[in-house]
N, C-alpha and C positions, 0 to 999 in steps of 0.2 A: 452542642454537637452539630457539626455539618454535615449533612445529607449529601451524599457523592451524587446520585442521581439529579439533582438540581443544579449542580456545576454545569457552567457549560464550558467548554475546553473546545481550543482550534481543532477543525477537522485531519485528519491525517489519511491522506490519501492513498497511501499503501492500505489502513486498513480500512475503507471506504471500499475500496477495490474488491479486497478479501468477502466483504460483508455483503456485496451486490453478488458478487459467484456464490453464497450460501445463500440467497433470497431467490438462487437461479436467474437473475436478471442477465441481459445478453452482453457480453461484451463492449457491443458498440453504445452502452445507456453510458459510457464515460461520461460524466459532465465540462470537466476540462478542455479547452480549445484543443487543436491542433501543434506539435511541438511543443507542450510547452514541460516544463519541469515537473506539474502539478500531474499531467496524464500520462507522463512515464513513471512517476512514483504507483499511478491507479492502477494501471496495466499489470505492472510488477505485483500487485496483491492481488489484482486478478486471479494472475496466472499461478501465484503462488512461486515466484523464481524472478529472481534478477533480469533485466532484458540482455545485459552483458555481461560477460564474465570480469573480475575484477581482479585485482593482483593476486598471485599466491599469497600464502600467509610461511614466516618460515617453520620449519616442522621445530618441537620439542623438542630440548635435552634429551638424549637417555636411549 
């Protein structure tokens, strides 16, 4: 049997983000450079919300 806690899996930076605003860490402890993909995905778990709005979705049948 494999022990999940011993796995190590790529970090994901939306919930990296998330998990530094529960640890109360500030904002600017981003690790990620400046522009880059990595510290607008961290930002976004930060903040808990997209930095931009994205397409509508179309509404349901009915």
């Amino acid at each position: 049997m494999v022990e999940t806690d011993k796995l190590s899996f790529p970090p994901d930076p939306i919930s990296e983000g998330a998990h530094a605003r529960g640890l109360g860490r500030p904002k600017d402890a981003c690790p990620y450079p400046a522009d880059s993909a990595e510290r607008k995905a961290w930002l976004e778990g930060y903040d808990g919300a997209p930095s931009d709005d994205g397409p509508d979705l179309p509404l349901g049948n009915g």
